[in-house]
N, C-alpha and C positions, 0 to 999 in steps of 0.2 A: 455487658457491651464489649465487643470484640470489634480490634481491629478492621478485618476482614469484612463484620458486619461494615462496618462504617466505609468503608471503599466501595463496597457493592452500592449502599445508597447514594454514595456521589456520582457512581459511575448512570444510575437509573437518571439522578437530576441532569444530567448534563449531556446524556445522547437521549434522552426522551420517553423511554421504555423500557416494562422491562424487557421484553424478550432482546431488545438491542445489547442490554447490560449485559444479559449471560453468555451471550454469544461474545462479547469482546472480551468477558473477564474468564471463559472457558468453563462455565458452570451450565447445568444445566437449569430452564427458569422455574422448577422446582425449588431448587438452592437458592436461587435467589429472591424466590418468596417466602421461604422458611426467614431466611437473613432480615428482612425487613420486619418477620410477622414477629421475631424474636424482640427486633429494636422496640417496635409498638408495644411486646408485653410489657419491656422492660421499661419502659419509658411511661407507663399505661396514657398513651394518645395514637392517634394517628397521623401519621407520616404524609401520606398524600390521598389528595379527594382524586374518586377514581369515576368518568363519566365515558360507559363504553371502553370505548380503546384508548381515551384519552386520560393523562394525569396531572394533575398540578401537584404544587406543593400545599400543607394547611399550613399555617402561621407555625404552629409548632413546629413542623419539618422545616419551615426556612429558617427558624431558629437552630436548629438540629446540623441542619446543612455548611449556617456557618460557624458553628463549632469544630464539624468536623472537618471540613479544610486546614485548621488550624493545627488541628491534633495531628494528619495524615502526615501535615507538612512537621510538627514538632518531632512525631515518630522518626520522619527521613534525616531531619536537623540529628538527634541524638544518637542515631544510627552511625551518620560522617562523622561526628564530632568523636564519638566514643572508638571509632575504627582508625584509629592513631597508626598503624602498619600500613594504612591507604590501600587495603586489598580493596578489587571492587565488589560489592556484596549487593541483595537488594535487587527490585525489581528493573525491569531493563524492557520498554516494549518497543518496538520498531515497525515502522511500517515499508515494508518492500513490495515494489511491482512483482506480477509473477514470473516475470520471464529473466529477471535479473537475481530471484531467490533462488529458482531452478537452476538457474543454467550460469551463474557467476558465482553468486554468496555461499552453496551448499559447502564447500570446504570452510569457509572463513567462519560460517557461524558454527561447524563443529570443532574449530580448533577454538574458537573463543568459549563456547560450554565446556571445554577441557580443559582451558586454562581459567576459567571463573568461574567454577562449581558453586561458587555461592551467591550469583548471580541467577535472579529468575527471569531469565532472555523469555520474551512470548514477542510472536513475529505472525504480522498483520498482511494479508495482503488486500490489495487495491490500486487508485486511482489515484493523483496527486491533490485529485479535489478529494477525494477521500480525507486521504493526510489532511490535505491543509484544516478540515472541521475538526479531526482528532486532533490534531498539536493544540490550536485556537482555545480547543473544549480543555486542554492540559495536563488529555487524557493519553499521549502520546507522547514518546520521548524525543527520538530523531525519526525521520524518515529520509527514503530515496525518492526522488523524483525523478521522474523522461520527459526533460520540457525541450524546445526551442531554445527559451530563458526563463526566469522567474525577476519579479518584479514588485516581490508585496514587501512593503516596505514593513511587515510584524515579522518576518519568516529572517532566520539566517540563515545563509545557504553556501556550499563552496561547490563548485565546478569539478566534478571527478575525471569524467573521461568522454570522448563521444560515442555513442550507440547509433551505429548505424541501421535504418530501416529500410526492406526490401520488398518487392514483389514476389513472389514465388508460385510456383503453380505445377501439376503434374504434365508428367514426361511429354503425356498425345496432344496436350491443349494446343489447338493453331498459334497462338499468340507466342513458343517458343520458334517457332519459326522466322522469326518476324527478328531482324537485328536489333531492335532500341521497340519499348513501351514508351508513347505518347500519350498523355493524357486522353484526347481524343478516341485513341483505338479501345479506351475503355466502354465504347458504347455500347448497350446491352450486353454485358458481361454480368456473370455471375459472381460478387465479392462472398466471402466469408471473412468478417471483421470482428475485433476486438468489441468491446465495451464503446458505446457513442460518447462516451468524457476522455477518452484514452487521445493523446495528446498527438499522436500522429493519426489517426483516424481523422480526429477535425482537422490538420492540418491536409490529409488528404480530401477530408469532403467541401473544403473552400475554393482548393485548384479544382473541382469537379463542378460546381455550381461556378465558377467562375469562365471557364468553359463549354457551360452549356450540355454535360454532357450526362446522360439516360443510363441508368444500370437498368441488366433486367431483373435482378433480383439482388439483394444483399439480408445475406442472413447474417444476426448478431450469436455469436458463441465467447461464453464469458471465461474459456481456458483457452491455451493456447494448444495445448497437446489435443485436444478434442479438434481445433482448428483446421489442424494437420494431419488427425486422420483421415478428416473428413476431401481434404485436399486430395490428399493420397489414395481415395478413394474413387476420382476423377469425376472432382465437384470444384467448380470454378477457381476461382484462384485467390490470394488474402496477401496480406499487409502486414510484418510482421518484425520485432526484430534482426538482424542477425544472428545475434548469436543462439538464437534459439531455433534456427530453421541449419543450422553449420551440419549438422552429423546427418540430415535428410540430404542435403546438397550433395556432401560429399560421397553419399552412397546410390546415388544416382535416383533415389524416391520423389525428392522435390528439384526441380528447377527456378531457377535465377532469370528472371526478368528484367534488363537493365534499362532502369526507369528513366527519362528525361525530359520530366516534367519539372516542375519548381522543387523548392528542396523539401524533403521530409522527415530529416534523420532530426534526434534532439539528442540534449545532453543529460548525464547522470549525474544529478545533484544531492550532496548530504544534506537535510534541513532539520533547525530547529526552530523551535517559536521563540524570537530574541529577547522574550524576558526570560525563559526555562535557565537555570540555573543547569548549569554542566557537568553532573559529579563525575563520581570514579568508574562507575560502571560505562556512561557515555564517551567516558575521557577514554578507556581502555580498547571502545570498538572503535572509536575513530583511529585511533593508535594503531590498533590492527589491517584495520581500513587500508590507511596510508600505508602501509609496510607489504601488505599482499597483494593490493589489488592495483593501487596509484604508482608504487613506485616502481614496482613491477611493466608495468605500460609505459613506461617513464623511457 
């Protein structure tokens, strides 16, 4: 029985399947049914009743399950206890939107893998609903969120900085013509939007039903660089950070639409799950955090 094994099979209890496990723990789900069929020899039972696509646990595996909670967490316990020089060591997983991985974090997490080689950083991207099920499941360490606000009273959270949200659109579209975007002028327009859970999307699709107002088309594209080609190809216009639309703007590819509608920028939040215990690897990228990116803006 191997560590490793036993992580894989908390990871399958706890997002649901396997193919979800090996996709978050970077295995392929071959590996991770090798991993379980190994637990099963060694264990001679079965792990989970399998019907179709669905799995439960047998009485054994939820015996198994809570064993190994205990162990994961004993292994993490002996690891801090035993690392008396408080380097940070040990796994470190994060979950970051994309546009804030891309376009803010790529320096900060390569000087942090440079100064914590013995930290296994794996970096998630998503949704803040995303996050919130991965922290909850405690299968996530920190994450960033782009809210408005946050308000769950399980999550820790601090206030980073604002990210402001734009319109953009290429050069010929009529609507740069036009001095100010009112919500209204968005009628039968063609969007290119984020993900429908992305926190300025619904903030933009509630000023738009709340208005009354008709797209003619909105296509979902789940990257933002695809987004943008697709822009700059002179295909309607999208919703997007700043900071990620900055180097189009400035090269005359994408144009700035200055919106004045209700607000739609949100802020970038650090979050934990307020029971997560905060070791050294978490203590080290907040540390970092605050030194590159906050105090910096400061």
């Amino acid at each position: 029985m191997e560590i490793r094994q036993l992580k894989t099979f908390i990871n399958i209890v706890k997002l649901g399947n396997f193919s979800h496990a090996a996709q978050f723990s970077g295995y392929t789900q071959s590996t991770v049914t090798t991993h379980i069929q190994l637990l099963e020899k060694e264990l001679n039972t079965l792990l989970f009743e399998r019907f179709g696509q669905q799995i439960t646990l047998t009485d054994d595996g939820q015996h198994l399950y809570d064993y190994a909670e205990k162990i994961i967490k004993l292994e993490a316990d002996a690891k801090n206890a035993l690392n008396k020089s408080n380097i940070p060591c040990g796994p470190l997983i994060i979950g970051i939107p994309e546009s804030l991985c891309v376009f803010r974090m790529t320096s900060l997490l390569k000087e942090y893998s440079f100064l914590y080689p013995d930290v296994e950083l794996k970096i998630k991207y998503g949704t803040s609903n995303d996050f919130r099920i991965l922290l909850r499941k405690k299968v996530m360490d920190l994450a960033l969120f782009l809210e408005p606000s946050i308000t769950d009273p399980d999550l820790t959270n601090t206030p980073l900085w604002p990210e402001p949200i734009v319109f953009v659109t290429f050069p010929n579209h009529e609507l740069t013509k036009l001095p100010e975007l009112h919500p209204k002028m968005l009628n039968d327009q063609t969007l290119v939007l984020v993900e429908s859970d992305s926190n300025y999307r619904i903030l933009l699709e509630k000023t738009l039903q709340k208005e009354s107002v008709h797209l003619k088309t909105v296509l979902e594209v789940g990257q933002i660089q695809a987004i943008k080609q697709l822009i700059m190809q002179n295909f309607g216009l999208t919703l997007l950070p700043l900071i990620s639309v900055e180097k189009e703007l400035d090269a005359g590819e994408l144009v700035l639409l200055p919106w004045k509608g209700p607000d739609i920028n949100v802020t970038a939040f650090l979050v934990h799950h307020k029971d997560r215990w905060v070791n050294h690897p978490m203590k080290a990228f907040i540390k970092l955090l605050q030194e590159r990116l906050i105090n910096n803006r400061a």
